[in-house]
N, C-alpha and C positions, 0 to 999 in steps of 0.2 A: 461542566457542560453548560453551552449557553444556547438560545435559542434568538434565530437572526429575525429583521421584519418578516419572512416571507415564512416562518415557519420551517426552518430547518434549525435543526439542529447540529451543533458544532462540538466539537468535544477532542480532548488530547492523550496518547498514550505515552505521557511522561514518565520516565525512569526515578525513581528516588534513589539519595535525597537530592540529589540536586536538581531535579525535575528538569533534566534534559530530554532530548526527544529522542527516540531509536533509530538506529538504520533499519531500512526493510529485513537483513541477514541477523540483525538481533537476535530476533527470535531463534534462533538455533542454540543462543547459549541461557541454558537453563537460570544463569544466575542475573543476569537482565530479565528473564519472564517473572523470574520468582520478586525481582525488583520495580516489578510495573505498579503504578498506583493504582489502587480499587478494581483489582482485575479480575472478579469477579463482577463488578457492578454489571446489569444490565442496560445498556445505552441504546438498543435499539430493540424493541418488544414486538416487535413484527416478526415472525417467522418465516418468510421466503422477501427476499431482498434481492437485486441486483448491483453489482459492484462495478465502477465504471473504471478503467485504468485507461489514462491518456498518456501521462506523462514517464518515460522519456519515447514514446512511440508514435510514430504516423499515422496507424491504423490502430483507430477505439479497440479498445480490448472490451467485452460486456461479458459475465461469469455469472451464473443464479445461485443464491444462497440458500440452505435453507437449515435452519435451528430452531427445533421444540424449544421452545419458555424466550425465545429471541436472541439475542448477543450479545455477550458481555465484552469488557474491552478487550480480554482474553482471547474473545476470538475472533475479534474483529482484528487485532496485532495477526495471530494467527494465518487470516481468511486473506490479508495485503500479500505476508509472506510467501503465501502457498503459491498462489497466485502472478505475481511477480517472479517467482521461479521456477513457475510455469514456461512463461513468456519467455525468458533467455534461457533456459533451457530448449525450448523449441525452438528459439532461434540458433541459437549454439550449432544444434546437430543440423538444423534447415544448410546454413549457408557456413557456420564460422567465424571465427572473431577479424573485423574488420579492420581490428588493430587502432592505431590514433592517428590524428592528424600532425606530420612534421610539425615540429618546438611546441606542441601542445597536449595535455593531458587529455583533452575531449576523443571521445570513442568517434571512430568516424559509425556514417551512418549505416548500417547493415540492408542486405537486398531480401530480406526475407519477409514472410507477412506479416512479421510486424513493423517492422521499419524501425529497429531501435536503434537511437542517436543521442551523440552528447554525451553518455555515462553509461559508466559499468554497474552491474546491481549492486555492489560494495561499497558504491559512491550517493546510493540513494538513501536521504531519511523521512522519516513520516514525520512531517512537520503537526500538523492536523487532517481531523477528520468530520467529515460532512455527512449528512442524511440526510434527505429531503425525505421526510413521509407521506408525503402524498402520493410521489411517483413512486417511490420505497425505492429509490436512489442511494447508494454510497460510493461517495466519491471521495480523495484524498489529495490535498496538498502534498505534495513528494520533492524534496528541496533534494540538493547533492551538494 
C-alpha cells in the first residue's frame, strides 16, 4: 500500500504467487479469494465509505459502504464484485446484450442507465485500488 502527494492511498489485490491482478468475476472462485495477498489486512479503517464505478459506463455508478472495524482487501475484492454485477445485471434485464461491433471483440454501447461500453464484465480486471480519505472515496483502476 502506498500513499500518493495528495493523501490517498493506493493499494493492489494481487493473486499469489505470482502476484497477478484479478478479474472483477474472480471473486466467484473460491481458490483465487483463498489466493489473495493479506486478505484480511485492513486498508481502509473508516467504516462507511462511497465506491465510485466509472469505468466501462457513461453514467457514474456511486454505492455507500459500510463495515464495523473498516475493509479489508477481502472486502474491498468483494464490495468491486458485488457491485459491478450489480450493474450488468441491471442492465442485462433493462435492455439486453448489445452484442459487438462487426470485426471487433468490443461490446457495443448499451441504452440502459448505465451506458455500458467497450467490455463484457469477464473482460474487466482490478488493475488498482484508490481511497481518498478525506472524501472517503473508493475508486478503481479497472483495465480489460
Amino acid at each position: 500500500m502506498t500513499t500518493d502527494p495528495y493523501g490517498n492511498l493506493k493499494f493492489w489485490l494481487y493473486i499469489s504467487p505470482d502476484s497477478c491482478v484479478p478479474g472483477v468475476l474472480d471473486f466467484e472462485d473460491k481458490e483465487t479469494r483463498d489466493s489473495l495477498i493479506n486478505p484480511d489486512e485492513v486498508v481502509i479503517k473508516d467504516e462507511k465509505i462511497t465506491m465510485v464505478i466509472t469505468y466501462p459506463l457513461s453514467v457514474e455508478f456511486r454505492v455507500i459502504l459500510e463495515k464495523k472495524g473498516g475493509f479489508t482487501r477481502l472486502d474491498v475484492f468483494k464490495n468491486i464484485y458485488e457491485a459491478y454485477k450489480q450493474i450488468y445485471d441491471e442492465e442485462e434485464k433493462e435492455v439486453g446484450d448489445p452484442g459487438t461491433y462487426e470485426n471487433l471483440y468490443n461490446r457495443k454501447r448499451s441504452e440502459g442507465k448505465h451506458g455500458i461500453w467497450g467490455h463484457y464484465l469477464e473482460e474487466l480486471v482490478i488493475e488498482s485500488v484508490i481511497y481518498d480519505p478525506k472524501e472517503k472515496i473508493l475508486d478503481m483502476f479497472i483495465g480489460s
